[in-house]
VEXRO-223386 format. One record per residue: x, y, z of N, C-alpha, C, CB in turn; residue in one letter. Coordinates in steps of 0.1 Angstrom, whole numbers, padded with zeros to 4 digits, always signed. Glycine has a CB too. Layout:
% VEXRO-223386
XYZXYZXYZXYZA...
//
This chain:
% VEXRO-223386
+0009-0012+0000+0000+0000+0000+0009+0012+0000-0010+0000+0012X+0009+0021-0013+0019+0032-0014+0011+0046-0006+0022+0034-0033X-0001+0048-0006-0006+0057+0005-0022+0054+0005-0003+0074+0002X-0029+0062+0015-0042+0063+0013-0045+0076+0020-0050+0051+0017X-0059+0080+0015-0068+0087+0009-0080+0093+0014-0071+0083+0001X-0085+0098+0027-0094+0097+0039-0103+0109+0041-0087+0095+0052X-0115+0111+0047-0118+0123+0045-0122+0126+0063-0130+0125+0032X-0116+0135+0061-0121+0138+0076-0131+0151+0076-0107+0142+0086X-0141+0152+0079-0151+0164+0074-0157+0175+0086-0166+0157+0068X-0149+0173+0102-0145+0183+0110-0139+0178+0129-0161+0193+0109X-0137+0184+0130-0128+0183+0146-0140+0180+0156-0119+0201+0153X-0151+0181+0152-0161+0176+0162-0168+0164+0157-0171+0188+0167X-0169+0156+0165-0173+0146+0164-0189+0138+0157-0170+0145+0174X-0199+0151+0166-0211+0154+0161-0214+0154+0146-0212+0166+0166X-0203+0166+0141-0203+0174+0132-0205+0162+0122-0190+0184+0131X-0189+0156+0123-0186+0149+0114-0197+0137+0110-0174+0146+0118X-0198+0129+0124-0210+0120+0120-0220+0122+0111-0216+0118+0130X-0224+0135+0115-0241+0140+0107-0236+0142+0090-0250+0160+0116X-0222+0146+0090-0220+0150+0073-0218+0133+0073-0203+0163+0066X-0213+0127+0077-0213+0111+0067-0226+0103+0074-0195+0099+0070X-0234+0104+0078-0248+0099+0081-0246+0085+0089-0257+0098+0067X-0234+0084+0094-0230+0072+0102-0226+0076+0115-0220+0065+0095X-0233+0067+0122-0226+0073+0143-0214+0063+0144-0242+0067+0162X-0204+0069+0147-0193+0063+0151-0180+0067+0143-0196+0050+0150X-0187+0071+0127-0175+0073+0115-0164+0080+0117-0178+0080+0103X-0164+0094+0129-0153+0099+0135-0145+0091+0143-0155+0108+0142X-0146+0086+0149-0138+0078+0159-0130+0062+0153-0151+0073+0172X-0139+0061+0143-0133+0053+0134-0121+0056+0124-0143+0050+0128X-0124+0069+0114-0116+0074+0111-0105+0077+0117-0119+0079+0107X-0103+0086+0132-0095+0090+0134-0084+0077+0140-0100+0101+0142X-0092+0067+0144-0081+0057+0147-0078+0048+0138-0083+0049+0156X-0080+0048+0122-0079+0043+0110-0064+0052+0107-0093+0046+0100X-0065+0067+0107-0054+0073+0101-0043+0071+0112-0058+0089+0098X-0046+0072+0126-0034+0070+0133-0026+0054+0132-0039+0074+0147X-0032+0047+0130-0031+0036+0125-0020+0032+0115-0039+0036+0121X-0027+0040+0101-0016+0040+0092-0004+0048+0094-0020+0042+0081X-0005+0059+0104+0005+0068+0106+0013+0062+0113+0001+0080+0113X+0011+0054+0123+0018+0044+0127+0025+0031+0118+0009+0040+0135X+0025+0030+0110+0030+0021+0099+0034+0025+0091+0023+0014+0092X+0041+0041+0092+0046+0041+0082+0039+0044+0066+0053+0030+0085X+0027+0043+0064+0016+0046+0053+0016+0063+0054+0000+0039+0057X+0021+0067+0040+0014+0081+0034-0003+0083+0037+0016+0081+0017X-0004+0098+0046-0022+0094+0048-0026+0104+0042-0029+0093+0063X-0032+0110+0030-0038+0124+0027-0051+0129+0032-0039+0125+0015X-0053+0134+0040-0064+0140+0046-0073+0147+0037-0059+0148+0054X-0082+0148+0028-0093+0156+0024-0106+0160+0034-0099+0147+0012X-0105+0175+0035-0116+0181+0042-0126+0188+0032-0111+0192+0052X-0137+0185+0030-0146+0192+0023-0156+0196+0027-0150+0187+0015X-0151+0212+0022-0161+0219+0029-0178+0222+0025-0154+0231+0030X-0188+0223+0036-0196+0222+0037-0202+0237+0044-0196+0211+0040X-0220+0240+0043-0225+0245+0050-0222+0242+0064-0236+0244+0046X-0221+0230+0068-0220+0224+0084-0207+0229+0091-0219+0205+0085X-0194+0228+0081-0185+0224+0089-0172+0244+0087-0178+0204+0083X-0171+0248+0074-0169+0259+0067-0165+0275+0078-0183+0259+0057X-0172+0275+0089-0174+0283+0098-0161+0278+0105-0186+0282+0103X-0156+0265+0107-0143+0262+0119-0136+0254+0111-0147+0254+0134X-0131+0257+0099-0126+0255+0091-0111+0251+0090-0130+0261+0087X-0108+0263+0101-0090+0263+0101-0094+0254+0113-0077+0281+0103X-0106+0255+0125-0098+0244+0137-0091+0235+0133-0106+0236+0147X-0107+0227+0124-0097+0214+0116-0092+0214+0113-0096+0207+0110X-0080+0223+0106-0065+0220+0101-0059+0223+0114-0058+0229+0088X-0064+0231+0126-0054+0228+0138-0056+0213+0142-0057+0238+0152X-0063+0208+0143-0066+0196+0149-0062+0190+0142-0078+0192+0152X-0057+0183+0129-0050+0174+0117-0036+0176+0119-0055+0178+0101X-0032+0193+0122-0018+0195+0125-0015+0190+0138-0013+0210+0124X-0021+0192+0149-0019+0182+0167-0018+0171+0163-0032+0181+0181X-0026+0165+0155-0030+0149+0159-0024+0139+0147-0049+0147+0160X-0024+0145+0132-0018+0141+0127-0007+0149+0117-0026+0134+0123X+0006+0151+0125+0015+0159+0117+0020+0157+0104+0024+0162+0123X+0020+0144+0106+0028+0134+0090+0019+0136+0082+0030+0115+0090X+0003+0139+0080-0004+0139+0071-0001+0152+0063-0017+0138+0076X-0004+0149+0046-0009+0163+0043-0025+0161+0038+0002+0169+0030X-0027+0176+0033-0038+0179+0034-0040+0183+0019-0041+0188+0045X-0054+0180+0018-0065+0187+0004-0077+0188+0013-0069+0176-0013X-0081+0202+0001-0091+0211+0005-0099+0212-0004-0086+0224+0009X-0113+0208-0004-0119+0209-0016-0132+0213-0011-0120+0196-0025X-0143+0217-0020-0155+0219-0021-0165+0210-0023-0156+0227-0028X-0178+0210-0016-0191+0199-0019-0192+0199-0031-0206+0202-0013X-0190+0188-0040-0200+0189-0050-0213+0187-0051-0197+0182-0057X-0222+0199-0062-0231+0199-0060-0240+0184-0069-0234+0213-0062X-0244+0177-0065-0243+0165-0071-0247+0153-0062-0230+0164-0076X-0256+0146-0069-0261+0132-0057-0270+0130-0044-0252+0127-0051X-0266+0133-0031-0268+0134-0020-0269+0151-0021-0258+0125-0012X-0260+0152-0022-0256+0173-0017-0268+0178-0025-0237+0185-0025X-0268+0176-0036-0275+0181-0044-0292+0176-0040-0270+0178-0059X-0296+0169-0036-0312+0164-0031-0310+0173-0014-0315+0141-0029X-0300+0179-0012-0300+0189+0000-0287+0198-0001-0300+0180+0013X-0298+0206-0013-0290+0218-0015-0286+0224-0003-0295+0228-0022X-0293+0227+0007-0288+0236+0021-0273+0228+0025-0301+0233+0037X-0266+0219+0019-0256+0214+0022-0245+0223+0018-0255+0201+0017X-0249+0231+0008-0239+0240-0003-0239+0249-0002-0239+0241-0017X-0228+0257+0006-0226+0268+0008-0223+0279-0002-0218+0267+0015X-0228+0291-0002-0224+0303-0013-0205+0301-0011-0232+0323-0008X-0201+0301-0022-0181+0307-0025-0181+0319-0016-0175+0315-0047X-0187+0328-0018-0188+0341-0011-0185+0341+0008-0205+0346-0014X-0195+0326+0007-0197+0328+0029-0189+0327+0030-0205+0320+0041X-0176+0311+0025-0164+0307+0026-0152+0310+0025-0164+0301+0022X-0153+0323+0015-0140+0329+0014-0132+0335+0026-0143+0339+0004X-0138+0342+0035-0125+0345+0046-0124+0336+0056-0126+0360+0054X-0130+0325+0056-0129+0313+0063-0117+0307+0058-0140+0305+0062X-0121+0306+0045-0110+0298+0035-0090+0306+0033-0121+0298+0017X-0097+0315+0032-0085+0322+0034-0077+0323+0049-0087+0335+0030X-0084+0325+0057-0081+0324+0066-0071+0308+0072-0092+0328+0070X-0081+0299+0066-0071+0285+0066-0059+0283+0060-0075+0275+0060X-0064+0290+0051-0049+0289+0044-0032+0294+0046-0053+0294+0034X-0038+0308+0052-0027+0317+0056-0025+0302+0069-0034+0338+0063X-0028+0298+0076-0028+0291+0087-0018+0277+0084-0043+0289+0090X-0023+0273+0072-0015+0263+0065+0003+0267+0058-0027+0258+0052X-0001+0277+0053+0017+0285+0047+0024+0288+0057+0018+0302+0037X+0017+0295+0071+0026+0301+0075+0031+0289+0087+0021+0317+0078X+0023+0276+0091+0024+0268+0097+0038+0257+0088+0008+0265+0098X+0039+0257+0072+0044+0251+0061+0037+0237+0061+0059+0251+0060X+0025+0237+0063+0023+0223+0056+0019+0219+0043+0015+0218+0061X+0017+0208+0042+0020+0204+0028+0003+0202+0024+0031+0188+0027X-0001+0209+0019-0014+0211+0011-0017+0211+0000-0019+0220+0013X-0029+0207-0006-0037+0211-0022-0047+0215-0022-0040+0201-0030X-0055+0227-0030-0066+0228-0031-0075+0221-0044-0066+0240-0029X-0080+0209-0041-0083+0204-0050-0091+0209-0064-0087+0196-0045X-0091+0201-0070-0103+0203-0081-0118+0198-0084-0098+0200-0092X-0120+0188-0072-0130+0174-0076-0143+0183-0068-0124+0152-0067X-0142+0194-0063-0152+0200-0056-0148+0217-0063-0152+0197-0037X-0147+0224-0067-0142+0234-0079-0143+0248-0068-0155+0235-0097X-0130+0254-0063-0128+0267-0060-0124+0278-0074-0117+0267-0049X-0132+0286-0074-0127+0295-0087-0114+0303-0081-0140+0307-0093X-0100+0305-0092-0091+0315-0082-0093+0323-0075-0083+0322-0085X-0106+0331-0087-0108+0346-0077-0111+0344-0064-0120+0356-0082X-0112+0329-0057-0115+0332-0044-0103+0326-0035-0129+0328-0041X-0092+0325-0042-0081+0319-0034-0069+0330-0039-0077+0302-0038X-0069+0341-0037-0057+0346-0045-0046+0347-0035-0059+0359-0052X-0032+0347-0040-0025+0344-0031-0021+0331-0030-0029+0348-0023X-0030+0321-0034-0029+0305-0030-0031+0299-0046-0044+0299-0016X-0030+0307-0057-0032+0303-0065-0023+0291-0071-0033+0313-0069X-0012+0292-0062+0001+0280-0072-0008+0265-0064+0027+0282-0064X-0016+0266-0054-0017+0257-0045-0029+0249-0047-0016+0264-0034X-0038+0255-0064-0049+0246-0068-0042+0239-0081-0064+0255-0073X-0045+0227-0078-0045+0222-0089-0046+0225-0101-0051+0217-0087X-0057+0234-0106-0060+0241-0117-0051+0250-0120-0071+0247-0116X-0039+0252-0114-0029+0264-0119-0018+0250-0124-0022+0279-0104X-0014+0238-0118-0006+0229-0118-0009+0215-0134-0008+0224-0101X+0000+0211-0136+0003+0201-0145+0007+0185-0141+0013+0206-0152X+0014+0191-0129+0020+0180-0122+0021+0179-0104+0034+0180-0128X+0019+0173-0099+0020+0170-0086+0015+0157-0080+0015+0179-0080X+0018+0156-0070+0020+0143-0060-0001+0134-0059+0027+0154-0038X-0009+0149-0059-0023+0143-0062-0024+0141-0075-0034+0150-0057X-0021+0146-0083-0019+0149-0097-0019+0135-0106-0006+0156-0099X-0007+0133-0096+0001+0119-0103-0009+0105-0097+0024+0117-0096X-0015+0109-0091-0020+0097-0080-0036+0096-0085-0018+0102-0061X-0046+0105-0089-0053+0108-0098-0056+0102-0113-0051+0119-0099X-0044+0107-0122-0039+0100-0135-0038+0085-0127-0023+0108-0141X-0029+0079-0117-0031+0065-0116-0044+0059-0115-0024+0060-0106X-0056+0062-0107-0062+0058-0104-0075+0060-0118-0062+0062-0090X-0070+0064-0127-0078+0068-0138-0084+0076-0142-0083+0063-0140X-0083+0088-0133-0092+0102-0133-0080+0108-0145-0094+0112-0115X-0078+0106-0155-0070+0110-0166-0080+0126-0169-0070+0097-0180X-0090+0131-0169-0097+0145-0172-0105+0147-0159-0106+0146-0186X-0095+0147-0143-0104+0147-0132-0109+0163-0133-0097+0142-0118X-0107+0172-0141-0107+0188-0138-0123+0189-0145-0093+0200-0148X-0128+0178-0152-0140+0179-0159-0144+0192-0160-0149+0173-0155X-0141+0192-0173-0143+0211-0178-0155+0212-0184-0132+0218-0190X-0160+0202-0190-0168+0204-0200-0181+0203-0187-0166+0191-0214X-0181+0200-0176-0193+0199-0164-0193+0211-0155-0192+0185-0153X-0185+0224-0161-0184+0233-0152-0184+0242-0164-0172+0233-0141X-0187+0258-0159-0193+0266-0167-0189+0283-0158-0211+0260-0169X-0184+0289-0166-0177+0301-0161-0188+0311-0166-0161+0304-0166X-0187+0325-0156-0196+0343-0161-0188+0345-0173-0194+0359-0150X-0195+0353-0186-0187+0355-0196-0182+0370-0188-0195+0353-0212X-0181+0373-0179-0169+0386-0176-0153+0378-0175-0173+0395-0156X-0160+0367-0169-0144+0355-0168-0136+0361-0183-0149+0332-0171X-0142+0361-0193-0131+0362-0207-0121+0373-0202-0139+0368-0223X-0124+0384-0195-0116+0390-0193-0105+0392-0181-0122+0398-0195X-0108+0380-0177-0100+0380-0166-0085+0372-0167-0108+0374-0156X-0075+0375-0165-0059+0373-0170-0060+0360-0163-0045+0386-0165X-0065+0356-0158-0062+0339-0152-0073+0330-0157-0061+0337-0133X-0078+0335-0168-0091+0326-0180-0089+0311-0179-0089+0329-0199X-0075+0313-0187-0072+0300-0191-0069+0289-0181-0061+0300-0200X-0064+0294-0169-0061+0285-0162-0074+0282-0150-0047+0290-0158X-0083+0288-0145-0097+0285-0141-0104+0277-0147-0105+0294-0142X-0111+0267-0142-0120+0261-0147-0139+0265-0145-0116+0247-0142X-0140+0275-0130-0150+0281-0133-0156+0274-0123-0155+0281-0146X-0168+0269-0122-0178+0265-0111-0189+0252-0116-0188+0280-0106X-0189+0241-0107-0201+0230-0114-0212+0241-0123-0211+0220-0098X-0215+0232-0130-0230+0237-0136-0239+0239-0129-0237+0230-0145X-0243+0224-0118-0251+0226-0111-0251+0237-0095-0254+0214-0110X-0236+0239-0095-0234+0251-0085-0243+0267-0094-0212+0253-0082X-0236+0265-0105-0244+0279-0113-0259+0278-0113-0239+0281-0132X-0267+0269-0114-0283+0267-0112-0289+0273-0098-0285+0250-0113X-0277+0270-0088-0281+0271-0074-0286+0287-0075-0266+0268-0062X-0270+0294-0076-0268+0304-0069-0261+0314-0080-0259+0300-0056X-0264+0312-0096-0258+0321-0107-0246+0321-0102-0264+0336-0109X-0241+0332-0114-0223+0333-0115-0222+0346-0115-0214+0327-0129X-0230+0354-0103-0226+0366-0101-0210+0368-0089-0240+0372-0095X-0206+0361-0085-0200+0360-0073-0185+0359-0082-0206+0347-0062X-0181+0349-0096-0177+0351-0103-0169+0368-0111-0185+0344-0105X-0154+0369-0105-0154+0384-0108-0142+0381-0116-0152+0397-0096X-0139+0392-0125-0123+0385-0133-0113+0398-0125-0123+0387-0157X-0106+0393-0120-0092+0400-0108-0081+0400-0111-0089+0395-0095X-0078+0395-0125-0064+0392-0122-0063+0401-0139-0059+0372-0119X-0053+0406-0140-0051+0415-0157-0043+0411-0164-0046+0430-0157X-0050+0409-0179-0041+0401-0185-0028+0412-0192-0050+0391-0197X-0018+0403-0194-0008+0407-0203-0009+0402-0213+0003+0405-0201X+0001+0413-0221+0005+0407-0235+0018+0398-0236+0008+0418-0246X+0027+0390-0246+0035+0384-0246+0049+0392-0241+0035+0379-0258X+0049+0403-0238+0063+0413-0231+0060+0416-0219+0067+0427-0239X+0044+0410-0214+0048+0414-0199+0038+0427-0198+0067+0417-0196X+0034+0430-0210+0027+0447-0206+0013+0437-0204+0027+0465-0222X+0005+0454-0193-0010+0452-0188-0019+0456-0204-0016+0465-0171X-0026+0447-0201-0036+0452-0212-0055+0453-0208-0033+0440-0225X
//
């Protein structure tokens, strides 16, 4: 076993149970990962954030950094889709999450741990700036990257299932955004969607 792959969905026990609809799943998990931490097993932690959990966002990365330091971490978003989606109230606006999210983040760099912000739940840049080297969507290659492509997710960024504001065209980091589920845009439109970043021309000038 070269690593595995876990989701932990918050520092309280409660919490966590009611997002995976099973009593016990925290207590289970947490002595699953210490487990392999103990063996020597690569463990990646995925937290996905939710309406429930989004508000204590950075505890849980304090609580992952106390309890499990060897771990690294990804950070993704609910997809709106399946279960979430037959309870939309699960899906938080980009908007509520952003200084939560940022806030984790500063928490994670300046802490140096080893993090991703995924792609399989879709943050647009404009709401990570600053952390931009640190989504997937800016990257070609990396450690989830490579482990993704193994497991067969060869087009895990599914572009063609996500759908950007046409102000996006004008925003200097176009190409490298993938934009927001479709069914996130049905929820809640793609007003929240802003283009922030200015593009250049090939010498480096603003345009």
């Amino acid at each position: 076993m070269n690593f595995v792959m876990t989701t932990l969905l918050s520092h309280k026990e409660n919490v966590h149970d009611s997002l995976t609809g099973v009593k016990g799943s925290f207590v289970k998990t947490f002595k699953a990962i210490k487990n392999l931490i103990n063996k020597n097993i690569p463990v990646e932690i995925n937290i996905i954030i939710t309406s429930k959990n989004y508000e204590h966002l950075v505890d849980i990365v304090k609580f992952i950094k106390i309890n499990f330091p060897e771990a690294t971490l990804a950070l993704s978003f609910v997809r709106p889709e399946g279960n979430a989606l037959k309870n939309k109230w699960i899906i938080p606006k980009l908007t509520a999450i952003k200084s939560h999210l940022i806030e984790t983040l500063n928490f994670c760099e300046k802490n140096k741990m080893n993090f991703t912000i995924t792609d399989c739940g879709t943050i647009p840049l404009c709401f990570i700036q600053g952390f931009e080297k640190r989504s997937v969507q800016t990257q070609t290659k990396n450690d989830l990257i490579d482990r993704l492509n193994s497991m067969g997710f060869v087009d895990f960024k599914q572009t063609s299932e996500k759908v950007k504001s046409p102000l996006c065209e004008s925003c200097g980091a176009n190409n490298l955004c993938v934009g927001v589920w479709k069914n996130y845009a049905k929820i809640y439109g793609l007003d929240e969607l802003t283009p922030i970043y200015e593009k250049v021309d090939n010498n480096g000038k603003k345009r």
